[in-house]
C-alpha positions as CSV (number, residue, x, y, z in Angstrom):
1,X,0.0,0.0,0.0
2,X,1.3,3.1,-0.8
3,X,1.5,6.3,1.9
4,X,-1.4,8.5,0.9
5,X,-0.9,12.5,-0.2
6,X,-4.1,14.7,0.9
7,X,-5.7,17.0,-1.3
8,X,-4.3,20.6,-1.2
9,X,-6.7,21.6,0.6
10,X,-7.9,20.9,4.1
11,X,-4.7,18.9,5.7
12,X,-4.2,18.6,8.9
13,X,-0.8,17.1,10.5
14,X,-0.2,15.8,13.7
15,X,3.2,16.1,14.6
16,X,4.6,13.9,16.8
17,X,7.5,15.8,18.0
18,X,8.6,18.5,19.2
19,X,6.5,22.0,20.2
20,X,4.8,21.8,16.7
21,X,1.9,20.6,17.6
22,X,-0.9,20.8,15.2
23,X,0.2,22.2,12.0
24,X,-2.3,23.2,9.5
25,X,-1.2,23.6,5.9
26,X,-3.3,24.4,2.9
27,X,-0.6,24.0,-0.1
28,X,-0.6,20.7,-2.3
29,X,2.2,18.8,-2.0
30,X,5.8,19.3,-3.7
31,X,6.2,16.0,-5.5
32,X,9.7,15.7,-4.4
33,X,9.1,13.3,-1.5
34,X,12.1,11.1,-2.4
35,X,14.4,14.2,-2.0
36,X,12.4,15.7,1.4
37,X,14.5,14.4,4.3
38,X,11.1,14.1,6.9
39,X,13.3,14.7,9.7
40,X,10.8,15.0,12.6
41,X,8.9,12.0,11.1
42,X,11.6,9.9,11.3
43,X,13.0,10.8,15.0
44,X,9.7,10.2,16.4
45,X,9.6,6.2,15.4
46,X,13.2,5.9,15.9
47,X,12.3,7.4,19.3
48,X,9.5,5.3,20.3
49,X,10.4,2.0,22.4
50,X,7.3,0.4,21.3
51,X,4.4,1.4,18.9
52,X,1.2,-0.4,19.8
53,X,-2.9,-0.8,19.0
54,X,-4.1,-1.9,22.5
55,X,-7.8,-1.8,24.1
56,X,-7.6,-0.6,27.7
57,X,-9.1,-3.1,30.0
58,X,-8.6,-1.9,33.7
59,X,-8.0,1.6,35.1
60,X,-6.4,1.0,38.6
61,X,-5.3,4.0,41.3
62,X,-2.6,2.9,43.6
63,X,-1.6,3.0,46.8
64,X,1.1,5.9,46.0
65,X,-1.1,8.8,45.8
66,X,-1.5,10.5,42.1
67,X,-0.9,7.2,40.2
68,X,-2.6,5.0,38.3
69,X,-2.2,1.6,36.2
70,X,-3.6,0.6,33.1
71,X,-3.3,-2.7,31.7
72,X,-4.2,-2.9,27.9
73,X,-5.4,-6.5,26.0
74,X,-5.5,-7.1,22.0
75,X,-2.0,-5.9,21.5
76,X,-1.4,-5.1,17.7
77,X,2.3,-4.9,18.3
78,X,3.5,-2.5,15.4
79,X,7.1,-1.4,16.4
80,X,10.0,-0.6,18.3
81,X,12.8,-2.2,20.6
82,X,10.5,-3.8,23.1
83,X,9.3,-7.4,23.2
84,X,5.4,-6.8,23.8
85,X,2.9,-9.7,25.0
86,X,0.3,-9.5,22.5
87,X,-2.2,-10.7,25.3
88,X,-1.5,-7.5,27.6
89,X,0.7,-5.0,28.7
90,X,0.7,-2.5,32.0
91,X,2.3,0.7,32.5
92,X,1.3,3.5,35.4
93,X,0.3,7.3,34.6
94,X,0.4,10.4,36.9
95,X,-2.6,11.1,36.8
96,X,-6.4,11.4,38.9
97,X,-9.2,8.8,38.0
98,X,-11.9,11.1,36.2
99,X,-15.5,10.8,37.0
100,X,-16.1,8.6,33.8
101,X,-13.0,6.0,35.0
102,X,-10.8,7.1,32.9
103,X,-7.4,9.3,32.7
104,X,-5.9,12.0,31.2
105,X,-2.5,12.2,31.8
106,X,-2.4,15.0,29.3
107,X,-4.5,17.9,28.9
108,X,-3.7,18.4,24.9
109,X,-4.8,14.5,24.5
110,X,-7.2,11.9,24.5
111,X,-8.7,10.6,27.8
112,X,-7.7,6.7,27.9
113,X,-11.2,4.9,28.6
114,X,-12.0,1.7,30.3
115,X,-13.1,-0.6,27.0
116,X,-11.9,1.8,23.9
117,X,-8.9,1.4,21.9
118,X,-5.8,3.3,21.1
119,X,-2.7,4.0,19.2
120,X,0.2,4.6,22.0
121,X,3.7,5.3,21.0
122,X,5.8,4.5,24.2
123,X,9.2,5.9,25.3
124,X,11.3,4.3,28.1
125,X,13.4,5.5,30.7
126,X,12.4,8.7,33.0
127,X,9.3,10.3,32.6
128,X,6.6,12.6,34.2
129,X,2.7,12.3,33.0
130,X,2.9,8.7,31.1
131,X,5.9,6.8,29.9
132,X,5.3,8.2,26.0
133,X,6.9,10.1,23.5
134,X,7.6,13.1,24.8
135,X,6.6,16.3,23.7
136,X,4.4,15.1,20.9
137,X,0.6,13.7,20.7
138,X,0.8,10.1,21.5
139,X,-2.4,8.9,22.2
140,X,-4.5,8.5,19.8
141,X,-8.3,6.5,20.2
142,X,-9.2,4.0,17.6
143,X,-13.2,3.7,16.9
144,X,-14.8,1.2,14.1
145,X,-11.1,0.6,12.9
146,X,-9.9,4.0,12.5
147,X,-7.4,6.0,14.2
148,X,-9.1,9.4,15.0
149,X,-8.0,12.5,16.0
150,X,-9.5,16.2,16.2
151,X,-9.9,17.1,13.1
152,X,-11.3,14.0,11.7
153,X,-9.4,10.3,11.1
154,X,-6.2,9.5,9.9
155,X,-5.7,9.1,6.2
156,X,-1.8,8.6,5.6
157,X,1.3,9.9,7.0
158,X,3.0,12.9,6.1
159,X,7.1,14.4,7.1
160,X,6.1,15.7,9.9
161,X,3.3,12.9,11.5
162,X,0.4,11.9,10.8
163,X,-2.1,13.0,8.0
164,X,-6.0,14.3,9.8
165,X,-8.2,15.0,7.5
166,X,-12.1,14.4,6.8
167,X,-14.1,12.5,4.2
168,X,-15.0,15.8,2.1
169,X,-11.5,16.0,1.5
170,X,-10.2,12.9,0.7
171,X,-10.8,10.9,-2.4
172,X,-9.5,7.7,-0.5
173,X,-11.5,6.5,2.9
174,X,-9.2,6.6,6.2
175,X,-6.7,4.1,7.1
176,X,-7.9,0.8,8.6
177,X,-6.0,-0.1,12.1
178,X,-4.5,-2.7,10.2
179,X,-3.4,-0.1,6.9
180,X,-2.4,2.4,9.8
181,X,0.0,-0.7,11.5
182,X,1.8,-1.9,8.2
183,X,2.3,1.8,7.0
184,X,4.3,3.0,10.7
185,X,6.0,-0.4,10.6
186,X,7.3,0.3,7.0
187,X,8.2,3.7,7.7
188,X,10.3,2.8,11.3
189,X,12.7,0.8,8.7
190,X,12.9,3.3,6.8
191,X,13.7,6.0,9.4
192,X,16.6,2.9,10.4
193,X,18.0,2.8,7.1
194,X,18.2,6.8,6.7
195,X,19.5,7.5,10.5
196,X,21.8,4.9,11.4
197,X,23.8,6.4,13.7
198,X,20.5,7.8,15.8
199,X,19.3,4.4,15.7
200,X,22.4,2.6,16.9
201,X,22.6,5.1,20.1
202,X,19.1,4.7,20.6
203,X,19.6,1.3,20.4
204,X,22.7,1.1,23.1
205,X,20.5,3.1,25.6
206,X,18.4,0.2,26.3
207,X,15.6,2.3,27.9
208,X,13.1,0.1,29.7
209,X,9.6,0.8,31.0
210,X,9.8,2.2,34.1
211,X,6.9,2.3,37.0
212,X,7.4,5.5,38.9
213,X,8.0,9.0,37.8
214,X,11.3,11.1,38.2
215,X,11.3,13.2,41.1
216,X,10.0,16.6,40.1
């Protein structure tokens, strides 16, 4: 399957890096994606210790005030440097159980919900609100097999994340979990073969998923 281009108009990206945020951009595209280095594209797979579709199953606080566990079942594993259980995987949040039993452990992004699915890019080693990429959106919920976000569903990816759009806009329909998956797995090789030597010292650091918070 080939990555998807939007239409010029309407496009929405999602970076996942970085202070960018949301960008909005209303120009078509260049045509010269073999000679466009996606830069922040590629540094946020290569940074992600695993990449994974998982429905959350229990939200549980614990004893140590201001944290809470969620353990996640139906693990599409699509990524990363982590050997993932397919049948579950836990990892704590700082965060307050919300009135619907659920958690945000960030304002900008999706509250994690007992029963719905989500994308999750993780990142090991120290962390504050949830052991994810940091500084970027990733959280993302998953509804009737596509990936959503706020300005409508995912529909390809794009140098700097992943393509929002809507179906006005798009001749194609959104990406399947499963289209989503394969595309983010083919593109973290490609990020390998482009940035070795960021991949190597990723690689050596070794990161592992860590229960607590650093100190503040």
């Amino acid at each position: 399957m080939e990555e998807r281009s939007a239409v010029p108009r309407g496009r929405l990206l999602i970076a996942l890096v970085g202070s960018i945020g949301f960008l909005a951009l209303d120009s078509p595209s260049t045509g010269h994606a073999t000679s466009y280095q996606p830069v922040a594209l590629d540094m946020s797979l290569l940074q992600s210790d695993a990449i994974v579709f998982g429905t959350v199953n229990e939200v549980t606080p614990l004893p140590t005030d201001g944290l809470i566990r969620l353990s996640l079942t139906d693990i599409r594993f699509v990524g990363g440097r982590w050997d993932v259980d397919p049948a579950g995987l836990e990892f704590n949040v700082s965060a307050r159980l919300r009135p619907s039993g659920g958690v945000r452990p960030r304002r900008h992004e999706v509250e994690l919900l007992p029963g719905h699915r989500y994308l999750l890019l993780f990142e090991g080693g120290a962390w504050r609100d949830a052991p994810l990429l940091h500084g970027s959106l990733a959280m993302l919920e998953v509804a009737d097999d596509v990936t959503r976000c706020a300005g409508g569903e995912i529909y390809g990816l794009e140098p700097f994340g992943l393509m929002c759009s809507t179906a006005d806009q798009q001749a194609a329909p959104p990406l399947t979990e499963i289209e989503l998956a394969n595309l983010l797995t083919r593109r973290m090789a490609i990020a390998r073969e482009r940035r070795p030597a960021e991949a190597a010292e990723l690689d050596r650091a070794a990161r592992t998923l860590e229960d607590t918070p650093e100190a503040p």
